[in-house]
C-alpha positions, -999 to +999 in steps of 0.1 A: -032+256-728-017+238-758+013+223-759+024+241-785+023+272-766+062+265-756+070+269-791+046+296-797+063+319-769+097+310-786+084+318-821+080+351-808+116+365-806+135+381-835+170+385-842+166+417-830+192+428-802+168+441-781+132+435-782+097+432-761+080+399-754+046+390-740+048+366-712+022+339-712-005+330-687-009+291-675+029+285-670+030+296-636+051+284-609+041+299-573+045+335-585+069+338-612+067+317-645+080+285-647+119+287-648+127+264-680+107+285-698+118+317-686+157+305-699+143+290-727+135+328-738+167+336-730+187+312-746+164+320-780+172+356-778+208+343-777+210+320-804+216+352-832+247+364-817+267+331-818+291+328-846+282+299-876+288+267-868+292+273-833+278+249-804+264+255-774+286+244-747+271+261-713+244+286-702+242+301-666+212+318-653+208+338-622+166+339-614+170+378-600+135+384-590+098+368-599+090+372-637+053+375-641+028+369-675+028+403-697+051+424-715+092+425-708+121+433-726+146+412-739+184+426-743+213+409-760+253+417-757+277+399-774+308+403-749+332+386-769+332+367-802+363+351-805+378+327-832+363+295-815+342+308-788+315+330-786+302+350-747+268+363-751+248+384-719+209+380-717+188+397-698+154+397-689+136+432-679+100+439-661+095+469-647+126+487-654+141+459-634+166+428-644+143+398-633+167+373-655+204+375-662+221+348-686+257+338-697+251+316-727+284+301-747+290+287-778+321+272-792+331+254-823+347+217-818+387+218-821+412+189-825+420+178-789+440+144-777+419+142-746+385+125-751+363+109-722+332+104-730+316+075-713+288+085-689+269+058-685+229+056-679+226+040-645+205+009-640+169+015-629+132+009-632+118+018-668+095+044-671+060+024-666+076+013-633+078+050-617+056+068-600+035+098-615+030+130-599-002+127-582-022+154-597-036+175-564-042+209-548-008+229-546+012+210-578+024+242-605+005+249-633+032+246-653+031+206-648+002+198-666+025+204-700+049+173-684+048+139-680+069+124-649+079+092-640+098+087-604+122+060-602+147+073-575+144+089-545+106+095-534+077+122-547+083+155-532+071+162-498+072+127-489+096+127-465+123+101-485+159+116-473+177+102-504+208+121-516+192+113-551+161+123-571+145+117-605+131+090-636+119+099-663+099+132-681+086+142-715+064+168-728+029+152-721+015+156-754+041+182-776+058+151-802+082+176-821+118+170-825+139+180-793+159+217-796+178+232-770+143+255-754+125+221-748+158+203-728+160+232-709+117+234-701+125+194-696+152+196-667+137+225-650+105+211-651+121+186-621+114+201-588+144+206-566+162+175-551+155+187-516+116+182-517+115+147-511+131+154-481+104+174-467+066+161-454+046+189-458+044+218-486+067+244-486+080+267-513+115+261-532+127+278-560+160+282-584+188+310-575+211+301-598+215+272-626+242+261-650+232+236-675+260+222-698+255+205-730+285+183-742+273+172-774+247+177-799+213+167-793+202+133-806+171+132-836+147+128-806+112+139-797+097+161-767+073+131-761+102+106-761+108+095-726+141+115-714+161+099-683+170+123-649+187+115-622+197+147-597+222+144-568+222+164-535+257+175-526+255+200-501+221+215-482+216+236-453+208+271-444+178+274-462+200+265-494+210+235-514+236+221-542+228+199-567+240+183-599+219+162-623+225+147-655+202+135-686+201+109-707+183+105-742+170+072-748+199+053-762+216+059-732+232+092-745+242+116-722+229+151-737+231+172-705+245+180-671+224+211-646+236+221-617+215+243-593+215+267-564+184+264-546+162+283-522+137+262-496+121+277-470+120+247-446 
């Protein structure tokens, strides 16, 4: 598998309202795809019905059912396209049957007197400090086209019960300039939050995720080292609540994700 492929598969949609896809092989993640890569699809499909000059502000994506490698339809609705904001509707179809369904927004900036922007980068370790993910039987396939570097929190499944998670990640050999498809196969290449929590394997996976992007991305790469840090606020049931938020390497916040999550421990 190249690293390239992530670009390759998103090379692949058209303008076209509707159109079929072929899903790769080697970005699996139990049995579905890998998630960021499934919504980076999406939010490519959306991209031609937002409005010149418009940004994108916030995409929400609802993982309906297990998408799998080979063919599926993509299908675009643009549900409003007002004067400075644009709604657009994405879904994913296998099988006759809606596997992803995505809100995706874009806005244009406006004059506005309220302005806080200071998020700062917390204080840590730097990336040559963190831990790796040890590379054994069980880790997705999807990880071997990501480079991870844990600074807070403990590895998954090693029983750390911190309320926060992440370091560092890049694309482990992909050095093109960042776009919106590779943030998104960046943050949702973290695993959930809850896993450190846990001591032995157990399968997790994303219901629903809202990932927010305030400004512009920064003339960075994929292979720069992008900062993570993921906050538990609420798990139980089977189900947990996170927020996370990424910084670029000047200390730039670029993104906030918040997830619903699945474990079944």
């Amino acid at each position: 598998m190249g690293m390239e492929s992530f670009h390759q598969i998103l090379a692949q949609i058209s303008s076209a309202a509707e159109q079929s896809i072929e899903l790769p092989d080697g970005w699996g993640q139990g049995r579905a795809l890998f998630g960021g890569l499934t919504a980076a699809i999406a939010w490519q499909h959306a991209v031609a019905g937002a409005a010149k000059g418009q940004q994108l502000r916030a995409m929400t994506v609802s993982f309906v059912a297990p998408l799998l490698s080979g063919q599926a339809q993509l299908q675009r609705r643009v549900l409003r396209q007002g004067k400075n904001v644009t709604q657009i509707a994405v879904d994913i179809v296998q099988n006759d049957e809606v596997a992803l369904a995505a809100l995706v927004t874009y806005g244009s900036p406006r004059n506005s007197s309220v302005k806080i922007t200071e998020t700062p980068e917390p204080p840590g370790k730097l990336p040559e400090q963190g831990m790796p993910f040890p590379d054994v039987q069980g880790v997705p396939e999807f990880t071997r086209a990501f480079d991870y570097r844990v600074t807070v929190g403990g590895l998954p499944f090693s029983g750390v019960k911190s309320r926060e998670f992440g370091g560092y990640m890049r694309f482990s050999e992909l050095d093109e300039t960042i776009s919106t498809g590779s943030i998104l196969g960046l943050v949702d290449a973290w695993p959930p939050a809850l896993l450190p929590h846990l001591t032995e394997l157990a399968p997790a996976s994303s219901l629903t995720w809202t990932i927010e992007f305030p400004t512009h991305l920064p003339e960075c790469s994929t292979h720069d080292w992008w900062h993570y840090v993921a906050t538990i606020d609420y798990a139980a049931d089977g189900y947990g609540h996170t927020h996370a938020h990424i910084w670029d390497k000047a200390g730039k916040l670029v993104a906030i994700s918040r997830q619903t999550v699945t474990v079944f421990a």
